[in-house]
C-alpha positions as CSV (number, residue, x, y, z in Angstrom):
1,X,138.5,37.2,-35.3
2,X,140.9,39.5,-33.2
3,X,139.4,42.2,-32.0
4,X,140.3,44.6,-29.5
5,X,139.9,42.9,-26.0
6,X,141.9,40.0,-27.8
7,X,144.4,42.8,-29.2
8,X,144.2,44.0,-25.6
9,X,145.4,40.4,-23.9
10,X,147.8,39.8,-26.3
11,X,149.9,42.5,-25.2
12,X,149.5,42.0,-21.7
13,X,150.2,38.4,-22.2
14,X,153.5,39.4,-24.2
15,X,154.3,42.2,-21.6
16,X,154.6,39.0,-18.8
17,X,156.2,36.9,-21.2
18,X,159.4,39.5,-21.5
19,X,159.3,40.5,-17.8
20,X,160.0,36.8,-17.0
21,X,163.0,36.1,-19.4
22,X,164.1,39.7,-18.4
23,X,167.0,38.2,-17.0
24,X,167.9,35.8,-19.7
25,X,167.6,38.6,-22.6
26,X,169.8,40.9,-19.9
27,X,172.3,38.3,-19.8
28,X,172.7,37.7,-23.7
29,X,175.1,41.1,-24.0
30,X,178.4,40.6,-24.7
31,X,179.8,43.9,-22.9
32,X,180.9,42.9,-19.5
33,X,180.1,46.1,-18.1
34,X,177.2,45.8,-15.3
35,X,174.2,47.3,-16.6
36,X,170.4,46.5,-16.9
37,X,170.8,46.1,-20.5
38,X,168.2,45.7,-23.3
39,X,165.8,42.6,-21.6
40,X,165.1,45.6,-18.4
41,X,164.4,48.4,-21.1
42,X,162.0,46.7,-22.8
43,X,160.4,45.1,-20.1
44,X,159.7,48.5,-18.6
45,X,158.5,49.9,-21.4
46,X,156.1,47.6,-22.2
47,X,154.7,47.9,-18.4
48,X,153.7,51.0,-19.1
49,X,151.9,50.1,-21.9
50,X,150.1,47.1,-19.7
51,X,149.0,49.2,-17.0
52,X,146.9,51.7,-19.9
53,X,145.7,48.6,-21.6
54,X,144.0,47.0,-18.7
55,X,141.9,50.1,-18.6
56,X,140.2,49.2,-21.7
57,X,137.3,46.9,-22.4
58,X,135.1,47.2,-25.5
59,X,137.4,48.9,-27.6
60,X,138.2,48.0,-31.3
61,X,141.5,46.9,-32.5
62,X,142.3,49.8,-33.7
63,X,141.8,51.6,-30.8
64,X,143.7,49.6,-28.8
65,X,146.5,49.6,-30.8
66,X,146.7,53.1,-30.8
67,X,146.7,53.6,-26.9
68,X,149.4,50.9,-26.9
69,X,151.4,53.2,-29.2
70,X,151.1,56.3,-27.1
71,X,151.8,54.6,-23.6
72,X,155.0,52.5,-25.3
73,X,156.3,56.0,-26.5
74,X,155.7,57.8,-22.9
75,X,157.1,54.5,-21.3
76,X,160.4,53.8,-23.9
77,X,163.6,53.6,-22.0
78,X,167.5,53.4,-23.2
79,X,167.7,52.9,-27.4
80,X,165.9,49.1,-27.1
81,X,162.8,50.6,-25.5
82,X,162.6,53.0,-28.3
83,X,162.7,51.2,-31.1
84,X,160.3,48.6,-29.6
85,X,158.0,51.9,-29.2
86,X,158.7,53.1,-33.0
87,X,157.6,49.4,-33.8
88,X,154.4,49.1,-32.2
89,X,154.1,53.0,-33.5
90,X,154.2,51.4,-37.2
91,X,151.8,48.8,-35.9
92,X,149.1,51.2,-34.7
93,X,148.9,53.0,-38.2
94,X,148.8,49.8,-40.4
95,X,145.7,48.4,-38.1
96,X,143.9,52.3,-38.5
97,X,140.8,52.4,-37.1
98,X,139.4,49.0,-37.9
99,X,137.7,46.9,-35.3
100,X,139.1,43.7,-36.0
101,X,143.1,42.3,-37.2
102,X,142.7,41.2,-40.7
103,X,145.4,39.3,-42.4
104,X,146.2,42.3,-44.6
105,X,146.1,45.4,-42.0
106,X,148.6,42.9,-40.0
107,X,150.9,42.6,-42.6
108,X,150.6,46.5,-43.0
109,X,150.9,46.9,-39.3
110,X,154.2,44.6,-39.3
111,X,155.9,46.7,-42.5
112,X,154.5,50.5,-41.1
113,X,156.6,49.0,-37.7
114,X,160.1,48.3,-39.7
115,X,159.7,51.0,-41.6
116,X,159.2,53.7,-39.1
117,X,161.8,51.8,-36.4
118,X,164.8,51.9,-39.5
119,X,164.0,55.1,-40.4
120,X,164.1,56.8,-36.7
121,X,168.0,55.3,-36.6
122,X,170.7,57.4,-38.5
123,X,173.0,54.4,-39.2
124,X,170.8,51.2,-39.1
125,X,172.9,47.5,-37.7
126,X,171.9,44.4,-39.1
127,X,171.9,41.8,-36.9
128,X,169.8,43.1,-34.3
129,X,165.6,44.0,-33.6
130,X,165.5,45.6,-36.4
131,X,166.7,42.9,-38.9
132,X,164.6,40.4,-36.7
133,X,161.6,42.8,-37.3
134,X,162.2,43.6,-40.6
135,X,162.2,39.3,-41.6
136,X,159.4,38.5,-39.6
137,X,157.3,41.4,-41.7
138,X,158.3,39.7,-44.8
139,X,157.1,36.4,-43.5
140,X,153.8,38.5,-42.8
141,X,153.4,39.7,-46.2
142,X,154.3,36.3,-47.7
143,X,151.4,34.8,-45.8
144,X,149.3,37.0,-46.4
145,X,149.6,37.1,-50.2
146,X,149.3,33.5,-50.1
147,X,145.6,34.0,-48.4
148,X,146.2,32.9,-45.0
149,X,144.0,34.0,-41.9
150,X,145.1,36.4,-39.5
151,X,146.5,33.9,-36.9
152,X,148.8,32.2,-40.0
153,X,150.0,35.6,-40.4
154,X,151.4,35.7,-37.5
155,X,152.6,33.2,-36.6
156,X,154.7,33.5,-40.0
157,X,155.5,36.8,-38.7
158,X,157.3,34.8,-35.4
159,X,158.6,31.9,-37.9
160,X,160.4,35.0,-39.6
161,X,161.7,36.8,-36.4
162,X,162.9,33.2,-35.3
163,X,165.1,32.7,-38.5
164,X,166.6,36.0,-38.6
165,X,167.2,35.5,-34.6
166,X,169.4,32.4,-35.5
167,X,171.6,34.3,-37.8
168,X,172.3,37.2,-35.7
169,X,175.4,35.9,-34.8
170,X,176.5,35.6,-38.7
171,X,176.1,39.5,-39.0
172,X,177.7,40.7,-36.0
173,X,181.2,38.9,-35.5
174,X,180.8,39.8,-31.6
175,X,177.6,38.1,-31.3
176,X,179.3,34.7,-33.0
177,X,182.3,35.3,-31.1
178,X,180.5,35.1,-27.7
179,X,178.3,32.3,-28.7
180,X,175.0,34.3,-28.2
181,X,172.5,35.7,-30.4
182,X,171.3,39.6,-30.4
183,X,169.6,40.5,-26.9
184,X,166.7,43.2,-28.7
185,X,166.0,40.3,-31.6
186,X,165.7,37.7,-28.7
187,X,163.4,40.3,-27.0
188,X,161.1,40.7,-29.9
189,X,161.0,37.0,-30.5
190,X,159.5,36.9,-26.9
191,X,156.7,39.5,-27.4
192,X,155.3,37.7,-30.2
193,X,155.1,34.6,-28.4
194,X,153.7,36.0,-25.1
195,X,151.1,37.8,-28.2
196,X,150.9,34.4,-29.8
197,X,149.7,32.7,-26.5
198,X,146.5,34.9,-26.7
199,X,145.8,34.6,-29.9
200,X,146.0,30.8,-30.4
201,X,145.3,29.3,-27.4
202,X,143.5,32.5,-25.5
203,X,146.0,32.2,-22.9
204,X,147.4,35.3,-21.1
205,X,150.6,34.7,-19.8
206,X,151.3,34.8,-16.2
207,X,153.8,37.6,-15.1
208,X,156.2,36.4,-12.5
209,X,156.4,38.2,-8.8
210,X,160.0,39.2,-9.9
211,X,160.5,42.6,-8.9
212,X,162.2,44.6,-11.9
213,X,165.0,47.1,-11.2
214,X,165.2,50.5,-12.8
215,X,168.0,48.9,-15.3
216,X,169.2,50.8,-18.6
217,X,171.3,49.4,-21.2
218,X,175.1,49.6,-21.3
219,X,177.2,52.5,-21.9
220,X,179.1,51.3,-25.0
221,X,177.5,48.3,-25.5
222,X,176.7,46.0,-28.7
223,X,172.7,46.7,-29.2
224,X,172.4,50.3,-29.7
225,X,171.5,50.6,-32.8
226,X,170.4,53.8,-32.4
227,X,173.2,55.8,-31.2
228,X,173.9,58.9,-32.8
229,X,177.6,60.1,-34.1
230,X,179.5,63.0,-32.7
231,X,182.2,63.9,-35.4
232,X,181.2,67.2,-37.0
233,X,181.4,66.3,-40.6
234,X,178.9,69.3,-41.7
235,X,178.8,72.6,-40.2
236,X,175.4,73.5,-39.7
237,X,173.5,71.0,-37.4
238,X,169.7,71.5,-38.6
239,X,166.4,70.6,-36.7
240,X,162.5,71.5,-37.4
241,X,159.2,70.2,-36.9
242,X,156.8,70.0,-39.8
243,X,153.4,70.2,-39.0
244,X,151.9,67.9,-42.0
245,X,149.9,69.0,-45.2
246,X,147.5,65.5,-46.3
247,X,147.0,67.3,-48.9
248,X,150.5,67.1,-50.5
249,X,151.1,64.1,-51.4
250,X,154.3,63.7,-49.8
251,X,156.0,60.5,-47.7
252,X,158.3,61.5,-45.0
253,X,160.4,59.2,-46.1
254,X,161.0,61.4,-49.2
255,X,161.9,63.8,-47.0
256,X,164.5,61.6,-45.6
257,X,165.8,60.1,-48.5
258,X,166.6,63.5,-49.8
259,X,168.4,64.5,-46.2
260,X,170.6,61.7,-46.3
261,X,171.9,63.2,-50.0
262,X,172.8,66.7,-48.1
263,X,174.1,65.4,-45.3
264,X,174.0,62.7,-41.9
265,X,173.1,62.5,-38.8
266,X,169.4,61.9,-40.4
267,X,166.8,61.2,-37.7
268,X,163.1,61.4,-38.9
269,X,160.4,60.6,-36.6
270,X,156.7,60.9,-37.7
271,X,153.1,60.6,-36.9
272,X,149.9,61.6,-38.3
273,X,150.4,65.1,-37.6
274,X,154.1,66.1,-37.3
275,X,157.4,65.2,-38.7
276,X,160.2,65.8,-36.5
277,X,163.9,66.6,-38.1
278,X,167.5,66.5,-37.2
279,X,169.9,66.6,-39.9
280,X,173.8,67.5,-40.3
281,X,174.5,69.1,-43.5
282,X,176.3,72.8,-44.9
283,X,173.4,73.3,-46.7
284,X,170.5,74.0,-44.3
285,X,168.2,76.1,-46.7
286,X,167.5,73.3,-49.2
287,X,166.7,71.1,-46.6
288,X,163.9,74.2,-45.1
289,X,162.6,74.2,-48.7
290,X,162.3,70.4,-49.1
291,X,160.6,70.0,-45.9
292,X,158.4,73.3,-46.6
293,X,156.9,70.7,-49.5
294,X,155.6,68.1,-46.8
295,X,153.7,71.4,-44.7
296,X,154.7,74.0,-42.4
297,X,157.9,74.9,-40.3
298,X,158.1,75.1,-36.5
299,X,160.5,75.2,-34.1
300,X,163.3,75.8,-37.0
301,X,167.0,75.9,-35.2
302,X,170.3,75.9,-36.8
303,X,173.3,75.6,-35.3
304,X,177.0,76.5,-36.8
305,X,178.6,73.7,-34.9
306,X,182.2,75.0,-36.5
307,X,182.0,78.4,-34.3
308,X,184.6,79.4,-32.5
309,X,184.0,80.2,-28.9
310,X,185.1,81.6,-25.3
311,X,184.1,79.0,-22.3
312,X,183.4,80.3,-19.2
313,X,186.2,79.5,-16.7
314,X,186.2,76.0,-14.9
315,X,184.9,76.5,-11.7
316,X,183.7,73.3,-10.5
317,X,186.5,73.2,-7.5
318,X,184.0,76.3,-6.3
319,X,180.7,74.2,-5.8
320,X,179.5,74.5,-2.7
321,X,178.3,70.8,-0.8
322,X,174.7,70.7,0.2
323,X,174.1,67.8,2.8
324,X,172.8,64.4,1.0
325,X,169.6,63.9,-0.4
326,X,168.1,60.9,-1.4
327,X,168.8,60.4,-5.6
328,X,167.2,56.9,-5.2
329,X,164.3,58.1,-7.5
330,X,163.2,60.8,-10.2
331,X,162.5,64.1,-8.0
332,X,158.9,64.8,-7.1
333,X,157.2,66.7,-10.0
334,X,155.1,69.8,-9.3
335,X,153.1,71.4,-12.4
336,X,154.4,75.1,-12.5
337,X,154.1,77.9,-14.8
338,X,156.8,78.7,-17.5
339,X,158.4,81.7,-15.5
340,X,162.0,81.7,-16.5
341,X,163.6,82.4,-19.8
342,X,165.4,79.1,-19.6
343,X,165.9,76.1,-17.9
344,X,167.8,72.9,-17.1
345,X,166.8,69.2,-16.8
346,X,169.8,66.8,-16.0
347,X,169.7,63.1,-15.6
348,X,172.5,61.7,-12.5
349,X,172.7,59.1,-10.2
350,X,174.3,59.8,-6.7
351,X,173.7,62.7,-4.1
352,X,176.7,64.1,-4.7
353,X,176.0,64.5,-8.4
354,X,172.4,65.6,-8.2
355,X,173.4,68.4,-5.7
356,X,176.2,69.6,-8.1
357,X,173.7,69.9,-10.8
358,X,171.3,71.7,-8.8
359,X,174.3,73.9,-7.5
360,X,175.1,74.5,-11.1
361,X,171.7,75.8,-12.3
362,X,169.9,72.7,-13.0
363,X,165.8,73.3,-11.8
364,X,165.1,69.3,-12.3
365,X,167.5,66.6,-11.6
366,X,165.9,63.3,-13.2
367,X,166.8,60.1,-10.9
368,X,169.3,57.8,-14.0
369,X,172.6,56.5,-15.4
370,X,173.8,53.4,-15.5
371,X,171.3,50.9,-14.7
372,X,169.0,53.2,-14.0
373,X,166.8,54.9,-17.1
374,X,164.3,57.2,-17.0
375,X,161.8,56.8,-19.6
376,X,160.8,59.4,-22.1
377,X,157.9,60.4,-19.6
378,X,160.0,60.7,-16.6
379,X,162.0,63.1,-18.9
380,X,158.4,64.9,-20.4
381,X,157.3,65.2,-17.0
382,X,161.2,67.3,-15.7
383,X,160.6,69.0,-18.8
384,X,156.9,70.6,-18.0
385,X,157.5,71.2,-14.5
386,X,160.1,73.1,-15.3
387,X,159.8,76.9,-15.1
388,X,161.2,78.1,-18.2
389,X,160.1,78.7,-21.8
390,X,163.1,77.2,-23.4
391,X,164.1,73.7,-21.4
392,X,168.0,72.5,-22.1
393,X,168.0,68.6,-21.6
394,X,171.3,66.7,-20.5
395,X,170.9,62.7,-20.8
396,X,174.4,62.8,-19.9
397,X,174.4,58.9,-21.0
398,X,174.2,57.6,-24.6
399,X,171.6,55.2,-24.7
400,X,169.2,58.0,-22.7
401,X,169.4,60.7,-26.1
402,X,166.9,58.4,-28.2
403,X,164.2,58.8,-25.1
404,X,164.8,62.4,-24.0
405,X,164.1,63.3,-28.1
406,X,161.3,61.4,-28.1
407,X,159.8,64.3,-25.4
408,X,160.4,67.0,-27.9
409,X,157.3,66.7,-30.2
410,X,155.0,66.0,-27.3
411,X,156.4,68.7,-25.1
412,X,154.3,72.2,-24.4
413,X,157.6,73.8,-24.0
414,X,160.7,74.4,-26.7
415,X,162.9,71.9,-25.9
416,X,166.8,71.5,-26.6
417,X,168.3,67.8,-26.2
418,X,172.0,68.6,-25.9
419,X,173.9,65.0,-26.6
420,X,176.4,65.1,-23.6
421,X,177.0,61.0,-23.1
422,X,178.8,61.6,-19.8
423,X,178.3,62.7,-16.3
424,X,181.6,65.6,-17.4
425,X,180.4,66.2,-20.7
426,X,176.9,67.2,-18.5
427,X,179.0,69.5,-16.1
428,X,181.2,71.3,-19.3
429,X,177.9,72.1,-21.4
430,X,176.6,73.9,-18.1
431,X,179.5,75.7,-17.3
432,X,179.6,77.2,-20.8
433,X,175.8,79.0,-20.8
434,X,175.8,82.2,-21.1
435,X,172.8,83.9,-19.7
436,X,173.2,86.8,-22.1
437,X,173.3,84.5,-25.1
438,X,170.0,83.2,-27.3
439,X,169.3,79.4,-27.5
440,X,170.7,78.9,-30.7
441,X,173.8,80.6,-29.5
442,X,174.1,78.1,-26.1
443,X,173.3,75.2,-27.7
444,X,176.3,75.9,-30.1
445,X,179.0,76.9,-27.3
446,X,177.4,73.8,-24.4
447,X,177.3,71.3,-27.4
448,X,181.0,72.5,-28.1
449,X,182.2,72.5,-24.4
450,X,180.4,68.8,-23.7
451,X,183.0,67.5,-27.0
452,X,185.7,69.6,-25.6
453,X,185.6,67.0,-22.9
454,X,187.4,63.4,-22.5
455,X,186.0,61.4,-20.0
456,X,187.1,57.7,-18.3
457,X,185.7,55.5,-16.2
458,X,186.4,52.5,-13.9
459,X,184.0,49.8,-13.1
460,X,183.8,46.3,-12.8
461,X,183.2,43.6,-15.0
462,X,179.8,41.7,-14.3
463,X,180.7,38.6,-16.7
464,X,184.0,36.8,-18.2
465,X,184.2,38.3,-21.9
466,X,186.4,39.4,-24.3
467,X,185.8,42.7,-25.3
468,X,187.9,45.3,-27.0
469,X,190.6,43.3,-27.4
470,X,191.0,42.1,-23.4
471,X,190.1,38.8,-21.6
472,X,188.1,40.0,-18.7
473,X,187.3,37.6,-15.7
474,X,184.0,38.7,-13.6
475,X,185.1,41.0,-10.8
476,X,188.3,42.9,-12.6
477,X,188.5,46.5,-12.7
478,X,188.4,47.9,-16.3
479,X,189.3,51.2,-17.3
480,X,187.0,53.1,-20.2
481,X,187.7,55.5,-22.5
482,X,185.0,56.7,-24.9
483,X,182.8,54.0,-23.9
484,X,185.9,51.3,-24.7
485,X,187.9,49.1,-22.6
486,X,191.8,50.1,-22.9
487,X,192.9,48.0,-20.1
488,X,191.8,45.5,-17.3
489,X,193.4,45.0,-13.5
490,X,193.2,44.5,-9.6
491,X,193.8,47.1,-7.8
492,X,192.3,49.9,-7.7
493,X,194.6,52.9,-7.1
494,X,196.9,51.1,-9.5
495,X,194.0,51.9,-12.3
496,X,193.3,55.3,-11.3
497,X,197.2,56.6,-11.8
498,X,197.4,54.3,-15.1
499,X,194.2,55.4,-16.2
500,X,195.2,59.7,-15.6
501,X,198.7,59.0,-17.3
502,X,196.6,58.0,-20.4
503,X,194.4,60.7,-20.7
504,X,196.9,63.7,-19.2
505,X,198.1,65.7,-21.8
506,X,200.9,68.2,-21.7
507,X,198.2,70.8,-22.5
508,X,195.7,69.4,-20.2
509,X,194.6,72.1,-17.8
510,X,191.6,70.9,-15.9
511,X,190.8,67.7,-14.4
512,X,187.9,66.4,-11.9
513,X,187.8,63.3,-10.2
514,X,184.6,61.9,-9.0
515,X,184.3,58.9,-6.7
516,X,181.2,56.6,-6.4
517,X,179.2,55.5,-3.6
518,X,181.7,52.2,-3.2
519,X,185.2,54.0,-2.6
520,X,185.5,54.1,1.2
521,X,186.8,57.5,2.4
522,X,190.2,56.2,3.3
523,X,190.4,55.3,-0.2
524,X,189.6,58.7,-1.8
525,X,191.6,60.4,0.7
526,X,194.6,57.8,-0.6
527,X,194.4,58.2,-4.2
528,X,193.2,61.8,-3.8
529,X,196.7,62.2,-2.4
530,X,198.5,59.8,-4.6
531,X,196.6,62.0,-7.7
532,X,197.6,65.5,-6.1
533,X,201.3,64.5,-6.0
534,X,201.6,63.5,-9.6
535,X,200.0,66.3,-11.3
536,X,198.8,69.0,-9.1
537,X,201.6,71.6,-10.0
538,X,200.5,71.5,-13.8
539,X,197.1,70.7,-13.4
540,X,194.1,72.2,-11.9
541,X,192.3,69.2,-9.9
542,X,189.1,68.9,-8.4
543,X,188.0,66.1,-6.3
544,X,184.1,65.2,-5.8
545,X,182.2,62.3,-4.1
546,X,179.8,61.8,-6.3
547,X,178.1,58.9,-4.6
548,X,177.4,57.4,-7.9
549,X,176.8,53.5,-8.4
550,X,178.5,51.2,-11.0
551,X,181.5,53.1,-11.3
552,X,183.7,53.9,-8.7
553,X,186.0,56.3,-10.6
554,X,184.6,58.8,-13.7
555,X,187.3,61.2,-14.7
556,X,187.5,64.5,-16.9
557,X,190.2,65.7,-18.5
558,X,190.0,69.3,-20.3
């Protein structure tokens, strides 16, 4: 019998289990850029579901589950972290309220896991943690319906996840290519086995001393399944929250399924008392009257994302320097009243970065980037100690979106994720708010300016791949555009120049160069020069030191 203190363990026990192959699920991604990747996202996100666990003792199975749930949502980091949290969301509804796992409310718990982690993710990828989940809940089922007890259920449920785990590398041609198999699946895979340990043997598994570092995944990477597209294919983007009616009758996935008819960039998210909305699509009212079937409308905002607009000048050359402050973590949060109209939370790494934020309106600069992710709580808590009724949100890094929409539904205030993907595409959006406008209005014009925006980047590889078409050796310099490698090299003012003269137009007008904490001074002051020669009479330039890690180089090009 598994009841909760067991339920309880088990989690802890798989919790360890990940933390200690951290590092070998890390090292399974194929993109050579350095990052903390998926192993660190879900290895923090499960933490803080270990640290609300242990505060049980007595509690039924049900009840565990469900605090698991709510910590792993608070907790989820990068797109990996989320979907683990949509799982063990799924989970928590097939156990219920019952005191003990059963064979059937575990193959429930499995299925109500896949269903609610594919249907969160606009354009699911088979041949990572979700296909991995999705077999090992048909194992569950299949054991089940053959009458085996709650512990053969399970451990069909692992016997599944390890099969589809094998053939990873059959459904992603980069996976086979680099002789590995899918970093989330692998990660999966090891929570069932540190959940396993409890249950069979009643051994928790010990977590290592290893400290953990504040990792995220990779900007472009393989695994992130649940990355959201930027093309405008409909005009009118479209987002609600529908406060449920049990008395309808209704699925959310209906609801979905008749989204995806009218248009894309379906995200659905539910629990037992909401169901929260994004959709693309040119015909927004039949997708307010569908919904208004499943309950009642709130927070009901559609945007025109065709408009035509006026940016505000560029006038980042103007921001005044404040001396350094520490960015090393997420600022100190004070509860305060919403006194403002509207505010701003940005996510940065680097001093300089964080004070041109601040310096550029923003109340709350969250502590993240590149290896470094805040978690959809870090995020909650910038968004409620904020001053201001309406709250715009700038991830300012792909794999960050998934968390900071997470907050929205659990959030006190109205809250507007804007999907900037760079550190640029963060400054454009703020440059083009207009005080005078409504939210709808500046969510339109800072989504517009963010995609006005090309962005590169220069780092350094962290492992010999192939990728994009180059052979990288660990230690080159690699240039990025739109989170893909277009060429590899030495030196480093030799990438700079090579990487402008790609992304210069002949009606480029503004560009901003922003140097990380590793260019020495005499460097910047070298290419700063080089740069200023080339194109300073027909361009506008603006130089920062940004102080931010991983890259030394991210450039904007307007």
């Amino acid at each position: 019998m598994i009841n909760g203190d067991i339920l309880r363990d088990a989690m802890i026990s798989a919790t360890n289990n990940l933390s200690n192959n951290r590092k070998q699920t890390d090292d399974l991604n194929v993109f050579p850029v350095p990052d903390g990747d998926t192993g660190t996202n879900m290895s923090m996100t499960l933490s803080n579901s270990a640290r609300e666990l242990e505060k049980l003792v007595g509690e039924t199975a049900g009840k565990v589950a469900s605090v698991n749930a709510s910590a792993l949502l608070r907790g989820a980091r990068g797109n990996s972290g989320v979907i683990t949290s949509l799982l063990f969301r799924g989970f928590a509804k097939g156990i219920g309220n019952d005191e003990f796992v059963t064979p059937e409310n575990l193959a429930k718990a499995f299925e109500l896991g896949v269903e609610a982690a594919y249907k969160a993710v606009m354009k699911p990828t088979e041949g990572t943690i979700l296909t991995v989940a999705r077999v090992a809940s048909e194992y569950a089922r299949k054991a089940c319906d053959e009458g085996k007890d709650t512990l053969a259920v399970f451990e069909g449920a692992l016997e599944g996840a390890e099969v589809a785990l094998a053939e990873t590398p059959e459904l992603l041609p980069q996976l086979k290519k680099a002789g590995v198999v899918d970093a989330g699946g692998f990660g999966f895979v090891l929570i069932l086995k540190g959940m396993l340990s409890v249950f069979k043997d009643g051994v928790i598994i010990k977590g290592s001393n290893t400290p953990m570092e504040d990792d995220e995944e990779q900007d472009g990477g393989r695994n992130a399944a649940g990355e959201f597209e930027t093309e405008i294919t409909f005009t009118y983007c479209t987002e609600f929250i529908v406060n449920r009616n049990p008395e309808c009758g209704k699925e959310p996935n209906d609801l979905r399924m008749f989204l995806e008819t009218i248009g894309d960039c379906v995200v659905v998210v539910d629990d037992e008392e909401i169901i929260k909305v994004h959709v693309h699509t040119d015909h927004p009212g039949n997708a307010i009257e569908n919904a208004l079937t499943h309950g009642s409308l709130v927070h009901l905002k559609i945007e025109n994302m065709r408009d035509q607009h006026e940016r505000q000048k560029h006038d980042a050359a103007n921001a005044k320097k404040k001396p350094a402050k520490s960015a090393d973590r997420t600022e100190t949060f004070t509860p305060v009243e919403p006194t403002n109209p509207v505010g701003f939370v940005s996510v940065s790494a680097g001093d300089g970065l964080a004070d041109l934020f601040r310096d550029l309106g923003v109340d709350t600069v969250v502590s993240g980037g590149q290896t470094m992710n805040p978690s959809t709580d870090d995020i909650l808590k910038a968004i409620e100690t904020t001053p201001a009724e309406t709250v715009f949100v700038l991830p300012n890094n792909k794999n960050i979106i998934m968390a900071a929409e997470q907050a929205i539904p659990i959030s006190t205030r109205k809250v507007i994720v804007l999907h900037t993907r760079t550190i640029p595409q963060g400054i454009s959006a703020l440059l083009a708010f207009d005080p005078d406008a409504d939210d709808n209005t500046n969510a339109i014009e800072m989504q517009k300016a963010a995609e006005r925006i090309a962005t590169g980047q220069i780092t350094f590889a962290a492992r010999d791949s192939q990728a994009d078409g180059q052979n990288i050796k660990k230690g080159d310099l690699m240039a990025l555009t739109g989170g893909k490698i277009i060429f590899v090299d030495n030196d480093l003012e030799k990438t700079v120049m090579k990487l402008l003269k790609k992304m210069i137009k002949n009606d480029s007008q503004f560009v901003t160069v922003i140097h990380g904490e590793d260019v020495s001074d005499e460097q910047a002051a070298s290419i700063e020069s080089l740069v200023q020669e080339k194109y300073g009479e027909k361009t506008e330039i603006t130089f920062i030191n940004g102080g931010q890690p991983i890259y030394y180089y991210i450039i904007s090009v307007e």
